[in-house]
C-alpha positions as CSV (number, residue, x, y, z in Angstrom):
1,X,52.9,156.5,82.0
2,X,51.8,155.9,85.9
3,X,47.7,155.5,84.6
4,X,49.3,152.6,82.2
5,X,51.5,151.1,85.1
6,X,49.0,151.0,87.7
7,X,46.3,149.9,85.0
8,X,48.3,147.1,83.9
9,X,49.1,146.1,87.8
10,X,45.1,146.2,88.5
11,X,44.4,144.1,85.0
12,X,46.7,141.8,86.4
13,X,45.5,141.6,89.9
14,X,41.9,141.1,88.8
15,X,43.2,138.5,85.9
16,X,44.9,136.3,88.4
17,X,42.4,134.3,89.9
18,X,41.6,133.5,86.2
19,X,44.7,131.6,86.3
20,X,43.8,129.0,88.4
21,X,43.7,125.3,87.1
22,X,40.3,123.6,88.1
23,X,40.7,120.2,89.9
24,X,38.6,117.3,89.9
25,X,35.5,118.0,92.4
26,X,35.4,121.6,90.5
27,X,34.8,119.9,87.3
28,X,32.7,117.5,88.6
29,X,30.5,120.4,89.8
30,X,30.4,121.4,87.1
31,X,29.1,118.5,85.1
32,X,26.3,117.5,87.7
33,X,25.2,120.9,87.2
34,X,25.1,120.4,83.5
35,X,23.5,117.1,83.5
36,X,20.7,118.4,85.8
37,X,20.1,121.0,83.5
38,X,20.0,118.9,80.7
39,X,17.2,116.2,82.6
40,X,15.0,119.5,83.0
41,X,15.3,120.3,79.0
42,X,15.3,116.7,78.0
43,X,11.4,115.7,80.5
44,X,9.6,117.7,78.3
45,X,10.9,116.6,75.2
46,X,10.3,112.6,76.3
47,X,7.1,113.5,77.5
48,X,5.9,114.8,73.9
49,X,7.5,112.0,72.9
50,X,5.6,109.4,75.2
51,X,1.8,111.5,74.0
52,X,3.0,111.4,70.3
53,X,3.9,107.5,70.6
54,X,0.2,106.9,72.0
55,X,-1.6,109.2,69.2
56,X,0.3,107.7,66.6
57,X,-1.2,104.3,67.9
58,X,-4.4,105.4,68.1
59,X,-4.4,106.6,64.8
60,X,-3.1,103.7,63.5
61,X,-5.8,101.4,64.8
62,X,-8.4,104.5,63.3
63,X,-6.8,103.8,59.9
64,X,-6.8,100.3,60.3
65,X,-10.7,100.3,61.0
66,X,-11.0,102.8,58.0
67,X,-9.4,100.3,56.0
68,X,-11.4,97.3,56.7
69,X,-15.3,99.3,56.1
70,X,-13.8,100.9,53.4
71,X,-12.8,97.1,52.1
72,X,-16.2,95.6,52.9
73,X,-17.7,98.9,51.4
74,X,-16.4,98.2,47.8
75,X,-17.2,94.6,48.5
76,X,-20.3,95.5,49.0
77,X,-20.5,98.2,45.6
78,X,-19.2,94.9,43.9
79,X,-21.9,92.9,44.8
80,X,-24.9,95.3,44.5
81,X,-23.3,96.0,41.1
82,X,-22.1,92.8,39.8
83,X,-25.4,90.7,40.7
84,X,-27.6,92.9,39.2
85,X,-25.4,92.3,36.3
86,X,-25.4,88.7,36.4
87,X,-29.1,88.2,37.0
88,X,-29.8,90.7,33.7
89,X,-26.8,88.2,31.6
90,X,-29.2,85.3,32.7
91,X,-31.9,86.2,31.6
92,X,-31.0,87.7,28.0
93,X,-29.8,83.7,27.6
94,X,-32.9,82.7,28.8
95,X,-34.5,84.7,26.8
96,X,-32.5,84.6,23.6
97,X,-33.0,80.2,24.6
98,X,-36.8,81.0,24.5
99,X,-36.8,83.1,20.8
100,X,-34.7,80.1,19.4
101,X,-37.5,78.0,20.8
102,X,-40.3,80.1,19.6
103,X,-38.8,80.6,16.1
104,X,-38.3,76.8,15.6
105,X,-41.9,76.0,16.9
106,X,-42.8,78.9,14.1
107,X,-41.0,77.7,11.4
108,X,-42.7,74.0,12.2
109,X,-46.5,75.7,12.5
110,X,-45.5,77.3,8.9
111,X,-43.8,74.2,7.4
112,X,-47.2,72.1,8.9
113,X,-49.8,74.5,7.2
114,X,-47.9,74.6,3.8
115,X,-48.4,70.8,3.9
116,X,-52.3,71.0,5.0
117,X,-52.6,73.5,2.1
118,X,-50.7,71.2,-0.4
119,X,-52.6,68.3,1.1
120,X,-56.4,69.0,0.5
């Protein structure tokens, strides 16, 4: 029963400081020490945050330039497909214009030699 007295007296004596209220300047310790720590985790962070902001820039302005070649690049598909296209639709008119033409011109060279042969 003495071992639990004198244990209980020593938990006590050891326990007593824990008592004690903190006043202002303790807590304000405290937080400076806090904060401090804090501003060492938190650099880091807003440096990797600074380099990210900058890549992310740069890549935007990569994109960007990808965007405009690829842009004049299907112009330029568009183009060295269409015109071909257009040239070939030309001509098949002109063409097509010139059989009309040559049939006509036929039909008249047959029409004029039935006539000769009628004639005589």
């Amino acid at each position: 029963m003495k071992t639990i007295l004198v244990l209980s007296i020593l938990f006590c004596t050891i326990a007593l400081p824990a008592l004690g209220a903190l006043d202002d300047a303790d807590l304000n310790k405290i937080r400076l020490i806090v904060k401090e720590e804090i501003q060492k985790e938190i650099k880091p962070i807003k440096d990797d945050i600074a380099v990210l902001k900058i890549e992310v820039a740069s890549l935007s302005g990569r994109v960007s330039g990808i965007e405009k070649m690829m842009t004049w690049l299907m112009v330029l598909i568009v183009v060295a497909v269409g015109l071909p296209q257009v040239i070939i639709a030309w001509r098949s008119r002109k063409d097509r214009s010139l059989e009309k033409q040559i049939e006509m011109l036929t039909q008249e060279i047959e029409t004029l030699k039935r006539q000769q042969i009628i004639q005589p």
